[in-house]
Every structure is written in C-alpha cells, then in structure tokens.
C-alpha positions as CSV (number, residue, x, y, z in Angstrom):
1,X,27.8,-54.3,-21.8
2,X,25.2,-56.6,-19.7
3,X,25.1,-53.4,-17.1
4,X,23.3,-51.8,-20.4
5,X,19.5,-51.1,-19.3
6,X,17.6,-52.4,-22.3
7,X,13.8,-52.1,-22.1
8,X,11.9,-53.1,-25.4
9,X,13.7,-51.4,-28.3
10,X,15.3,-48.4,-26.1
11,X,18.4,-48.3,-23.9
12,X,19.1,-46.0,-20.6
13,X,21.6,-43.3,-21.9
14,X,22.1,-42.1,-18.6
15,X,23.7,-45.6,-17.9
16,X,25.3,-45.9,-20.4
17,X,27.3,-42.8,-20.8
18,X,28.5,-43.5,-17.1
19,X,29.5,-47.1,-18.2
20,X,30.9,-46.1,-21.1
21,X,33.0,-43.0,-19.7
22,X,33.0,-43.1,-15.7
23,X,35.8,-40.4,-15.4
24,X,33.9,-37.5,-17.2
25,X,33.1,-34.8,-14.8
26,X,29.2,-33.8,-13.8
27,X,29.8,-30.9,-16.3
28,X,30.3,-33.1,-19.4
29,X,27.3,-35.5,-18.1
30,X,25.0,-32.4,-18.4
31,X,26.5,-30.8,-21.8
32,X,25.9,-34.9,-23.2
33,X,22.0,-34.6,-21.6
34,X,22.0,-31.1,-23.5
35,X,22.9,-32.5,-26.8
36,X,20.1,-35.6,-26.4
37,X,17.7,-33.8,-24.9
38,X,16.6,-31.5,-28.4
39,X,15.9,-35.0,-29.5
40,X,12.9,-35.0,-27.5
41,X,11.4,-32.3,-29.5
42,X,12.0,-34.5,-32.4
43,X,11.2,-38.0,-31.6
44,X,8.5,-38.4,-29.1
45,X,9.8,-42.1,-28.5
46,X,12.3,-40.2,-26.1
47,X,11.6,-40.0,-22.6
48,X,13.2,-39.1,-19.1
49,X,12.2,-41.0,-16.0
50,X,12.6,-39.6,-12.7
51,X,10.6,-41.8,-10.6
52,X,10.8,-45.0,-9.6
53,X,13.5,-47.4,-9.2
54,X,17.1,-46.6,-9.8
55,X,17.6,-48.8,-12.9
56,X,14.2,-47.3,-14.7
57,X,15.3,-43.6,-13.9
58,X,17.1,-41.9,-16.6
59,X,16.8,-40.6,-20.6
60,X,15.9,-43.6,-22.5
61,X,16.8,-43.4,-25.8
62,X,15.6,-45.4,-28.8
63,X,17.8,-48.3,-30.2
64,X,18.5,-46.9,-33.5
65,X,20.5,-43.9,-31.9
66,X,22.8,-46.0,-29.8
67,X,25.4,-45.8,-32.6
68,X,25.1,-41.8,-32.7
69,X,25.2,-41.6,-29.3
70,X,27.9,-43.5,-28.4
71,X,29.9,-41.4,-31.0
72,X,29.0,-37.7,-29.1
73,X,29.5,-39.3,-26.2
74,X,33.1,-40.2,-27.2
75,X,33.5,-43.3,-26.8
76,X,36.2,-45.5,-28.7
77,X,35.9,-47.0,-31.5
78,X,37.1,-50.1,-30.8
79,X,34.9,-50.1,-27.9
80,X,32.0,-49.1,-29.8
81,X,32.0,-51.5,-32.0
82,X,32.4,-54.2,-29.0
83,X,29.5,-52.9,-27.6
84,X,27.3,-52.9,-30.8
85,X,29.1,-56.8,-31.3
86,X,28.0,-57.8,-27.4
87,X,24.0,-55.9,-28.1
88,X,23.5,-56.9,-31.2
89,X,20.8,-59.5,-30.0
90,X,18.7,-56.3,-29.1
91,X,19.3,-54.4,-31.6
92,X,16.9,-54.5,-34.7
93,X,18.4,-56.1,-37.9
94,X,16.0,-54.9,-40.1
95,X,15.0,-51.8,-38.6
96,X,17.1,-48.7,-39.5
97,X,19.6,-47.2,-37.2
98,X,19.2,-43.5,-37.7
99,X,22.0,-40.7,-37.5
100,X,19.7,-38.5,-35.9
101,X,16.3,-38.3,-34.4
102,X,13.1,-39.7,-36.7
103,X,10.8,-36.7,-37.5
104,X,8.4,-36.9,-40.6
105,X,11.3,-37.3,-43.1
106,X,11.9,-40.2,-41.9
107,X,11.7,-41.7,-45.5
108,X,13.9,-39.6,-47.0
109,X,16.5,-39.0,-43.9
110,X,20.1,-40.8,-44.7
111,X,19.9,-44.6,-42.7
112,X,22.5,-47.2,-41.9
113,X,21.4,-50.9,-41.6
114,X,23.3,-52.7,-38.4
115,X,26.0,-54.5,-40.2
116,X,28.0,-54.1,-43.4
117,X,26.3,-50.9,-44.5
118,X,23.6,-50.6,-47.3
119,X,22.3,-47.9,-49.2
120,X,18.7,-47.3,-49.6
121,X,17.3,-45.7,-52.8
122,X,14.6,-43.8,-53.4
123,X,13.1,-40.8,-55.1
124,X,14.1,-38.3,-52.8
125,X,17.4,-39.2,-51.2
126,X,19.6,-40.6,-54.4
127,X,18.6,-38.7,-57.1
128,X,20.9,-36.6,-58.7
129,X,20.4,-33.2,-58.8
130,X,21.0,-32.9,-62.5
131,X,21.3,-35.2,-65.5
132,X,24.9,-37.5,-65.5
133,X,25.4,-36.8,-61.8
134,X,26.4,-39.7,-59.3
135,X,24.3,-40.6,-56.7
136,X,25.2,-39.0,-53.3
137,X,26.5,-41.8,-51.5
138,X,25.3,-42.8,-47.8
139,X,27.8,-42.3,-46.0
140,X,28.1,-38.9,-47.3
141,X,24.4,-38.1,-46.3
142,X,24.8,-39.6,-42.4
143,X,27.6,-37.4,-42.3
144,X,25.5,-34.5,-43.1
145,X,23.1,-35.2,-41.2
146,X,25.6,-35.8,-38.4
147,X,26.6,-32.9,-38.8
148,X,23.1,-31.3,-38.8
149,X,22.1,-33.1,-35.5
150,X,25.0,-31.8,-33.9
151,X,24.9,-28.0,-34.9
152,X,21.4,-27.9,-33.4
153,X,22.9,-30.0,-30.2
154,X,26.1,-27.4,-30.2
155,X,23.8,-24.4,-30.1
156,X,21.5,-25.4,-28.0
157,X,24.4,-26.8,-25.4
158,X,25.5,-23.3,-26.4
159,X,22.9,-21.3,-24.9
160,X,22.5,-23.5,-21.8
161,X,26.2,-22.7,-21.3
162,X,25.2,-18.7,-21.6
163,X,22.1,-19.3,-19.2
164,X,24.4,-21.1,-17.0
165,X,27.0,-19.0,-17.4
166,X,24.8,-15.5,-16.7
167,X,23.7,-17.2,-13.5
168,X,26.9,-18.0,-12.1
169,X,27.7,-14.8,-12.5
170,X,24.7,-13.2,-11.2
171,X,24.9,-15.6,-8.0
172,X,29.0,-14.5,-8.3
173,X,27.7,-11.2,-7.7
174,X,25.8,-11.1,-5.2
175,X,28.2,-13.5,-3.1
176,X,31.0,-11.1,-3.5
177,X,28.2,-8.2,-2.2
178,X,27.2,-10.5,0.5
179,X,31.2,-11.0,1.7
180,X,31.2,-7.0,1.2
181,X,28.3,-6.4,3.7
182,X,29.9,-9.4,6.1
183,X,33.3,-8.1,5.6
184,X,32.7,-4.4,6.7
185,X,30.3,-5.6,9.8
186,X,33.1,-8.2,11.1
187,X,35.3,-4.4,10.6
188,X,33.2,-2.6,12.6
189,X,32.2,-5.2,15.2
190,X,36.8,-5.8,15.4
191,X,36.5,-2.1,16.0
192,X,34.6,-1.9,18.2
193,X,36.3,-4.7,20.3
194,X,39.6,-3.5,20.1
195,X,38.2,-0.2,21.4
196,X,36.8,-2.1,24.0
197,X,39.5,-3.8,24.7
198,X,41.3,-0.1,24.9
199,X,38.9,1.3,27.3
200,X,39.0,-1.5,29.9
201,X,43.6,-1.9,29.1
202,X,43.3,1.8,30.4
203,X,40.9,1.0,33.1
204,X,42.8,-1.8,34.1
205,X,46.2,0.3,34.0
206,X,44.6,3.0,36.1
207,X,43.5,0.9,38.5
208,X,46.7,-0.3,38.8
209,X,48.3,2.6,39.3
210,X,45.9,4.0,41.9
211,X,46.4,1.1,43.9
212,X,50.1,1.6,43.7
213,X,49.9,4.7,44.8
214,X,47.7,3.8,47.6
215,X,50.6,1.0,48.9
216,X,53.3,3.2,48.5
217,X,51.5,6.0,50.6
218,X,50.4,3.3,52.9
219,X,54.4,2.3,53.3
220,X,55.1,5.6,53.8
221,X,52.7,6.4,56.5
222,X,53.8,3.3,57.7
223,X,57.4,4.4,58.0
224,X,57.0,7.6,59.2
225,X,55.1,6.1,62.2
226,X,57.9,3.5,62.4
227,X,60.1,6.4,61.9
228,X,58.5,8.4,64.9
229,X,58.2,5.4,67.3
230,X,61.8,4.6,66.7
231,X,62.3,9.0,67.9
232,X,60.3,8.4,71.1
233,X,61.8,5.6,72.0
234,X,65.2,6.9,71.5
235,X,64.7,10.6,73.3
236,X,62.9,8.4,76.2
237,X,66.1,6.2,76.5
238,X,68.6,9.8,76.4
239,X,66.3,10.7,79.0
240,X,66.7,8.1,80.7
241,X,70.8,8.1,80.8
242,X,71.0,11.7,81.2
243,X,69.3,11.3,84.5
244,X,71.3,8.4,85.4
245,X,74.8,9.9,84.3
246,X,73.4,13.0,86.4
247,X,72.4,10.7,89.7
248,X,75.9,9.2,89.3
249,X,77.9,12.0,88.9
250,X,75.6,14.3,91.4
251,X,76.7,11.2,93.7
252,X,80.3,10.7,92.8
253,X,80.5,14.9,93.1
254,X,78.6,14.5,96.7
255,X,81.4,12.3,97.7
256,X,84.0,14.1,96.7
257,X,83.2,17.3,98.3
258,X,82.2,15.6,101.5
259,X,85.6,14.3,101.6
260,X,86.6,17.5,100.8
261,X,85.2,19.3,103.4
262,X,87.2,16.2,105.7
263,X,90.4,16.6,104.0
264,X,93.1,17.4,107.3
265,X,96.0,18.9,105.1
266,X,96.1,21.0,102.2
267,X,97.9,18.6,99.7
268,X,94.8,16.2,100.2
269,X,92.3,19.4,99.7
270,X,94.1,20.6,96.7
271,X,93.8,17.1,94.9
272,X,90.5,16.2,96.2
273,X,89.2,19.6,94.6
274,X,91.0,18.6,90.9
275,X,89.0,15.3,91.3
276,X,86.1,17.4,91.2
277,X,86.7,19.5,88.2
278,X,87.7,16.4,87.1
279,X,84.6,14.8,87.8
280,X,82.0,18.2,86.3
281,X,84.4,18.1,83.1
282,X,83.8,14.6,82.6
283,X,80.1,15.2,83.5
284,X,79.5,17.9,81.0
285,X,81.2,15.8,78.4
286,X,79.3,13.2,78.9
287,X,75.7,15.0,79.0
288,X,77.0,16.7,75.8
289,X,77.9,13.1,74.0
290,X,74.5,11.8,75.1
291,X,72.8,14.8,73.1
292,X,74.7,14.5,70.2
293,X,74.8,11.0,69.7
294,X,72.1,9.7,71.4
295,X,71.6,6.8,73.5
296,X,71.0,3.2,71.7
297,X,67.4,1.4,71.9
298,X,67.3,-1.7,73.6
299,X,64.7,-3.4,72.4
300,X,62.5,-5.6,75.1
C-alpha cells in the first residue's frame, strides 16, 4: 500500500478505493463518495480537493476512518488487515480510530485503539443502564454505531439515487420526444422524396415513350418514302419494257407483214399471216404479264 497518498494524519480515499478495488464500475465509485461525503457535515477535518496536482486531488479522509472505510468499501479482510499491517507507521497508536465521523460526542462515541482492541470506560459510555447490569461491551457499541454511520450513508446514497434516477428519466424523456420529432421529420422528408422520386420515374417514362413514338413514326415515314421510291422506280422500269416489248414486237410485226405483202404463193401467205397472230398473241401476253407482275428494279 506505498501508492497510499498519506499527507499528515489523513489519507486520499479517492486513491485508495481505486487501489483497493480497481474493477468497481464509475457507479459504485460515486455511491462510496456518497456514503463519505455526509461525513463532511460531521467532521470538518474532511476535505475534497479538486485543484492542483493529480496526487493532491481527491476526498481526504482522516486516519482514524481508514478502518471504516476500507470496510464500506469492501475490501477483504485479509487484505485489510495487510494494509493496516503495511500503514501502521502512519497511523496514530495512541490516537483513537473512530467507527464513524468525530462530532461533539466524541468522548462518549464507541473507539477502537489500533491493535489488540481496548475498551475505554467512562461515565457515559459503560454504565449500565440499571443496577447488576453488565457493561455494554465495545465491540457491541462500534457495531452500533456502525450501524448508525451507515443508515444515514444508505439514505442519503438513497436519495441521490432518486435524484439521479428522476433525472435520467426526465432526460429519458425528452430524448424519446426528441427521436419523436426526428423520427416524423426523417418520415415526411422520405415522403417527400419518394414522391419526388415518383414524379420524375413518370417524367422519365413519358419521355420515353414520346420519344419512342417519335422513332417509330420517324421509321414509318421513312418506309413509306422508301416504300414509294421503290413504286416509282418500279412503274418507271414497266414503262420502260412496255415500250421496248412494244418497239420490238411493232418491229418484228413490221417484218412480217412486209414479207407478207412479198409472199409469191399462197402457202407462204397463209403461214406468214399465222406468224403474225402469232406474234400480236404473244405481244398482248406479254404487255399483260408486264402489268401484272411488274418488271424487276435494277439497281445502278
């Protein structure tokens, strides 16, 4: 216990209680400075430092309640009594180690001597309350008094706890009101974007849509004209080969009835005038096919 901070006859209980019991949470450090700090009120030797260095901050306590304290604070007893062994150079041997805080009945308030433990009689605190009674022993009294000292500490840590506990649900409130009023505007503002996000889908769709129903009119146009080019071009070319098929046959019929109009016997007239009903049936059959059918577009 050298870590101990020890400054004339008073110890650092801030120091020591994290010493003594590092693994306590921050809640049972401040229900410990609850209990010790009614003692204040009691004993003005008490005091709490919160300037200065680190080892001079803290509640320094005086010597006498080092055994009390390191009892609420829970500390072993096998430990305890180490660290009373390993400070006993510090602490007073003839000065009284009290149970609880000193106040003005100090001479009648229940002591125990560092060491083998000795009973100290007077008027007030040994007497019997009637004749043939025993004296109340010492240990007895400390105990009492223990128990005093802690009742006031348990209802004072008590009402801090209820303080504590009101506020935490006051600021519990007021969160879960905050989250209400941040909940229901992030609700409105996701409303609002997915309508948003709606508005301009629907844009975005009909946008699409007019523009596919501008290309497909667009193809269509363009077809038709295709469409209509592909007409010209193909009456032009059965133009064309009905007035070639009519030059040729007008020429192969010019032909035959000039050799017609030649012939010297009547055998050679009769068969030169079937080639030309030949020739006008073929004619007429092949003007007729060109209309129907059509002629086929070279392309250039």
């Amino acid at each position: 216990m050298a870590d101990v901070a020890i400054s004339g006859n008073q110890f650092n209980l801030t120091q020591l209680k994290r010493l003594l019991n590092p693994g306590a949470p921050s809640t049972e450090h401040r229900r410990w400075l609850g209990i010790f700090s009614m003692f204040g009120d009691l004993d003005k030797n008490i005091r709490t430092v919160q300037n200065g260095p680190n080892d001079a901050r803290g509640t320094w306590i005086p010597l006498k309640y080092l055994n009390l304290c390191m009892v609420a604070i829970g500390v072993a007893d096998d430990t305890r009594e180490k660290t009373l062994e390993n400070l006993k150079d510090f602490l007073p041997t003839q000065e009284k180690m009290h149970c609880g805080p000193s106040s003005k009945d100090d001479f009648t308030t229940p002591m125990v001597v560092f060491g083998p433990i000795a009973v100290e009689h007077d008027s007030q605190a040994n007497t019997s309350v009637a004749d043939g009674d025993e004296p109340i022993a010492a240990p007895l009294l400390k105990l009492r008094a223990e128990e005093k000292t802690l009742q006031k500490a348990l209802q004072k840590a008590q009402e801090q706890y209820a303080m504590e506990e009101k506020a935490l649900q006051n600021a519990l409130q007021r969160a879960r009101k905050e989250y209400a009023q941040e909940e229901k505007a992030l609700q409105k503002a996701l409303h609002k974007v997915k309508q948003d996000h709606a508005r301009e889908e629907a844009i975005q769709k009909a946008r699409e849509e007019e523009a596919r129903q501008e290309a497909l009119q667009k193809a269509r146009e363009e077809a038709f004209q295709r469409a209509e080019a592909y007409a010209r071009e193909e009456e032009k070319a059965r133009e064309e080969l009905l007035w070639a098929v009519r030059e040729d046959y007008r020429r192969r019929g010019q032909m035959l009835q000039q050799a017609l109009k030649e012939a010297q016997d009547e055998y050679m007239w009769e068969i030169l005038q079937k080639g030309l009903q030949e020739l006008q049936a073929e004619y007429e059959q092949k003007v007729l096919q060109i209309q129907l059918f059509g002629a086929p577009v070279v392309d250039a």
